[in-house]
C-alpha positions as CSV (number, residue, x, y, z in Angstrom):
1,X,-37.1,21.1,50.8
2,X,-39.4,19.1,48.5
3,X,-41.7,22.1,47.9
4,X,-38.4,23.9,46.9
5,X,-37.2,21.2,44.9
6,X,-40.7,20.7,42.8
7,X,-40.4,24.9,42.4
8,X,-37.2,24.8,40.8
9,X,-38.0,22.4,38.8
10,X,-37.5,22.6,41.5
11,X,-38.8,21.4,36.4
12,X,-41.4,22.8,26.4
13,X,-40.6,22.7,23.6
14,X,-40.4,26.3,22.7
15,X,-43.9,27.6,22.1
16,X,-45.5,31.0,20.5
17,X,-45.2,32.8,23.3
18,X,-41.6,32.4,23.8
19,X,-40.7,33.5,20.1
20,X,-38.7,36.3,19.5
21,X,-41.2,39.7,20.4
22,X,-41.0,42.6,17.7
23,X,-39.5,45.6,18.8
24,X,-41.4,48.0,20.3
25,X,-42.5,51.1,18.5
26,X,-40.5,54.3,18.5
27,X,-41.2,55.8,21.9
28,X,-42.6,53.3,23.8
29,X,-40.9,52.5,26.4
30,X,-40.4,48.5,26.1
31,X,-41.9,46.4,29.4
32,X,-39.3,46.2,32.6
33,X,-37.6,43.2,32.9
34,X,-39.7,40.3,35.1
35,X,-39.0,40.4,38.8
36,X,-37.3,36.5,40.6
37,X,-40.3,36.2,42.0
38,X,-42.8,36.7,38.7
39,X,-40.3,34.1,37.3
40,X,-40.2,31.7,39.7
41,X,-43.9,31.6,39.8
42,X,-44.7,31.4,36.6
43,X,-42.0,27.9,36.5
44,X,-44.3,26.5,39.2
45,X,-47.1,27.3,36.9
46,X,-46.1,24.7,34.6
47,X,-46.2,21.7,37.2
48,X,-49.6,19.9,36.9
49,X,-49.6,19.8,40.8
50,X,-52.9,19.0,41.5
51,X,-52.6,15.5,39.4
52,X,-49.3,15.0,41.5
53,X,-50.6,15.0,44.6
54,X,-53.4,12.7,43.7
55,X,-50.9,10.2,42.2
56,X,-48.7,10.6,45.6
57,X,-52.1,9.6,48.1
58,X,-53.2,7.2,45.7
59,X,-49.9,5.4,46.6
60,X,-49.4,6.2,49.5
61,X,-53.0,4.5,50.7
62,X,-52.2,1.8,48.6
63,X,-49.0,0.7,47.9
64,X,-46.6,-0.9,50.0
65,X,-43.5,-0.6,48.6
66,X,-44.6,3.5,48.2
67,X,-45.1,3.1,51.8
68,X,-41.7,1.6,52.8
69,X,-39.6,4.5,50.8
70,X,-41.7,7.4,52.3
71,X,-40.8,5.9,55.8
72,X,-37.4,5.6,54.8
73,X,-37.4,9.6,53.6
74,X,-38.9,10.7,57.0
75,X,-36.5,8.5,59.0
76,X,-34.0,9.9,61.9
77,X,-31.6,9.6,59.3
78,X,-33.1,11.2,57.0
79,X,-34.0,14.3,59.1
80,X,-30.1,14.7,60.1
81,X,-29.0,14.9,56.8
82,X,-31.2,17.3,56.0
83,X,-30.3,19.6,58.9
84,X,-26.4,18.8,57.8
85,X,-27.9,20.0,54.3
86,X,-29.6,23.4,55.2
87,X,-26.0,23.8,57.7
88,X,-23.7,23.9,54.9
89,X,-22.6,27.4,53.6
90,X,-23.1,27.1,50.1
91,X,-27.4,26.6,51.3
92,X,-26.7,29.6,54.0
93,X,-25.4,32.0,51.1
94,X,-28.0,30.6,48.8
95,X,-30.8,31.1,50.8
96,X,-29.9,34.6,52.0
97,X,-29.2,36.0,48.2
98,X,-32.9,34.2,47.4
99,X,-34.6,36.1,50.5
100,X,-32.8,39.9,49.7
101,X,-33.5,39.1,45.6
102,X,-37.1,38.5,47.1
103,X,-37.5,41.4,48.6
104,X,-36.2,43.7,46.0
105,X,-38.7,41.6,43.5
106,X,-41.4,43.8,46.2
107,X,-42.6,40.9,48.2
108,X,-41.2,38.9,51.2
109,X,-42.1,35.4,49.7
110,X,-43.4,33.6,47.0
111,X,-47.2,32.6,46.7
112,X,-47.9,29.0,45.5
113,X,-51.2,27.4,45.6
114,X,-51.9,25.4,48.4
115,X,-53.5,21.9,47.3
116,X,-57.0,21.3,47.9
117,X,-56.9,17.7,48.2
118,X,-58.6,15.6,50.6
119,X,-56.8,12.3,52.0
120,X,-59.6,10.2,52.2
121,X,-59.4,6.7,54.1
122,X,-62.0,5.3,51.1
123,X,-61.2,4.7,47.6
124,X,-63.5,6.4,45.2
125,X,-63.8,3.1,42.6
126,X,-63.2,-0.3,43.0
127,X,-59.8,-0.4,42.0
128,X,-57.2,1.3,42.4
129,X,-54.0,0.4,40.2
130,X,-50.4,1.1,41.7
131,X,-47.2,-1.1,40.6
132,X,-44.3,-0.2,43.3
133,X,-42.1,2.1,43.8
134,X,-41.0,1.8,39.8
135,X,-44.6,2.3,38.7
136,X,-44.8,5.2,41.0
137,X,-41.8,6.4,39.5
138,X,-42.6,6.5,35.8
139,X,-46.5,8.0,36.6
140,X,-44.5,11.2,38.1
141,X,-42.5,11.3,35.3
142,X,-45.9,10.8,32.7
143,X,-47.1,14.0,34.9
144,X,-43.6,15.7,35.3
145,X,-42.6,18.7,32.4
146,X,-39.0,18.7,32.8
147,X,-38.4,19.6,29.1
148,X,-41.0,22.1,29.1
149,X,-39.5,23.5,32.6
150,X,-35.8,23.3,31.4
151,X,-37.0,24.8,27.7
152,X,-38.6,27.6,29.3
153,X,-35.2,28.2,32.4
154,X,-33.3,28.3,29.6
155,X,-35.3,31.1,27.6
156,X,-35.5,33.2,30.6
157,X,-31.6,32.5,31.2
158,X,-30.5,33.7,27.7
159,X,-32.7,37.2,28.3
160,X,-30.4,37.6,31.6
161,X,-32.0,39.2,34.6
162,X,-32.0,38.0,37.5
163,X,-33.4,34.5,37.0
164,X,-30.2,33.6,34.9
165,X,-28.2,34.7,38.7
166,X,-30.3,32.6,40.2
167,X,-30.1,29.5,37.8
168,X,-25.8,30.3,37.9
169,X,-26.2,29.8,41.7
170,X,-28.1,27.2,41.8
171,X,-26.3,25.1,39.3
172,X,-22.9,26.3,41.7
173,X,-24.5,24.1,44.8
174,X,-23.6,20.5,42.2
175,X,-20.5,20.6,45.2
176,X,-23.2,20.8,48.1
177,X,-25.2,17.6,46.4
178,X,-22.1,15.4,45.7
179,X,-20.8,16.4,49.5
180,X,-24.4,15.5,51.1
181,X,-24.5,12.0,49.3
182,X,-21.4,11.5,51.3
183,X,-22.6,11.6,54.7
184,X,-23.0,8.0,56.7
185,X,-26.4,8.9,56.9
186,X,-27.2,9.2,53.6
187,X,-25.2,6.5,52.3
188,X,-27.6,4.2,55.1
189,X,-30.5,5.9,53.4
190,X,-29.8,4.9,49.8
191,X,-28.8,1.3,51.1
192,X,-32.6,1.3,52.7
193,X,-34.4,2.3,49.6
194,X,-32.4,0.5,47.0
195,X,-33.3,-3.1,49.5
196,X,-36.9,-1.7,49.4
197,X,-36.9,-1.9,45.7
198,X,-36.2,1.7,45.0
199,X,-33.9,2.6,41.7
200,X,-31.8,5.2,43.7
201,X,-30.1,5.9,39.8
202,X,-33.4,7.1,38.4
203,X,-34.0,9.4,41.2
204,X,-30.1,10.8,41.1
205,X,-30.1,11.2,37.4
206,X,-33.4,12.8,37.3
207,X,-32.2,15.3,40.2
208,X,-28.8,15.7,38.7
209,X,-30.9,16.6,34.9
210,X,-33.0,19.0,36.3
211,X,-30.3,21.2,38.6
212,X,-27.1,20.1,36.0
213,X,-25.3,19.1,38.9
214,X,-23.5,16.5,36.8
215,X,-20.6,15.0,38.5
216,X,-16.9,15.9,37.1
217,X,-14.9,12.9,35.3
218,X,-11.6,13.1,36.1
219,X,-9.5,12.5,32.3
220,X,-6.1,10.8,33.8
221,X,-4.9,11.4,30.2
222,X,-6.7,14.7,30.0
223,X,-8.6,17.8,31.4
224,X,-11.3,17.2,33.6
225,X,-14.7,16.5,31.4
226,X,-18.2,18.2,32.6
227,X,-20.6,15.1,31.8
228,X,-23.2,17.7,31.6
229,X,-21.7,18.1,28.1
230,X,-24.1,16.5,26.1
231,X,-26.7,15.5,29.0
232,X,-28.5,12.6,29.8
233,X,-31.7,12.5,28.6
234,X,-34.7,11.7,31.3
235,X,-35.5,8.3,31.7
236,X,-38.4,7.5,30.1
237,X,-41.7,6.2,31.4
238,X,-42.8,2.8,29.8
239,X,-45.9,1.5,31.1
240,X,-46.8,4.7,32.9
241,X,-50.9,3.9,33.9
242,X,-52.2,7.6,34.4
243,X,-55.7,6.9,36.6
């Protein structure tokens, strides 16, 4: 789930290469559309992933506050609500149009990298600087492209194809998320991290910003009001140390 989470986002300004491409020349035949599985791949592209997963060890050898909330995430809770997650039928349906989309895009899977990183026991300098759960926090967003990720969803959405089906029914699951932060167990989890000195509103907004699942306000004097309409910006990273 958190590979296919970091996928999507899973997460530029516009640049060259997205500007508008001349038309082709009379009688040549223009390039066939990009397949889910080109698409999705080149997204992942744009996640720095090998810095990520240095900042991630480097906390999690060092930091105990990082520590607590990664115990918290692997918990007995934690592992029912995911199962509840992957039973629901919205994830069922999702998952099965993903897998047939995949195989008509010619191949069976997609092909990520597989990080190289060692996790050594042994720092490699003296000192190693980590500052919580918040400092971890505003390092992955330092790293994170979100608007170059959401820029570049929302180029490939307006050309159509079958990324832009993919994005509709992924932003459709916003019911799936709202339903799973009901459970007891999740509820227990989020009452655990927030006492471990984890900002449980950083992480929602940030998830909520990069899927739009924005919640629905409900106008008593009025029509229901998408609060994806303008959206929240990110929350910034003051202070973010990059080692």
């Amino acid at each position: 789930m958190q590979r296919f989470i970091i996928t999507l986002a899973l997460l530029c300004s516009l640049s060259s290469g997205w500007a508008l491409r001349p038309a082709p020349a009379a009688g040549v035949a223009p390039p066939p559309p990009a397949t889910l599985t080109q698409d999705i791949e080149e997204l992942y592209r744009l996640i720095p992933s090998k810095p990520i997963n240095k900042l991630v060890i480097r906390y999690l050898l060092n930091d105990a506050q990082f520590q607590a909330a990664i115990r918290i995430i692997n918990s007995h809770d934690a592992y029912m609500v995911r199962m509840r997650l992957y039973a629901q039928p919205e994830i069922i349906q999702f998952q099965s149009w993903v897998r047939s989309q995949l195989l008509l895009s010619g191949g069976g899977s997609l092909e990520f990298e597989e990080s190289e990183e060692i996790l050594s026991l042994f720092r490699p300098t003296p000192y190693w600087s980590v500052y919580g759960w918040q400092g971890f926090f505003n390092e992955f967003l330092a790293y994170f492209p979100h608007e170059m990720l959401r820029a570049q969803i929302d180029a490939k959405v307006a050309m159509g194809g079958s990324l832009a089906q993919f994005w509709a029914r992924l932003k459709a699951l916003a019911p799936v998320y709202e339903r799973v932060l009901a459970f007891p167990e999740s509820k227990r989890i989020v009452a655990q991290l927030e006492q471990n000195g984890v900002n449980f509103g950083q992480v929602d907004q940030f998830i909520r910003s990069l899927f739009d699942w924005y919640p629905v306000i409900v106008n008593a004097t009025g029509p229901a009001v998408d609060a994806a309409a303008p959206a929240p910006a990110i929350p910034a990273a003051p202070n973010a140390v990059v080692v």
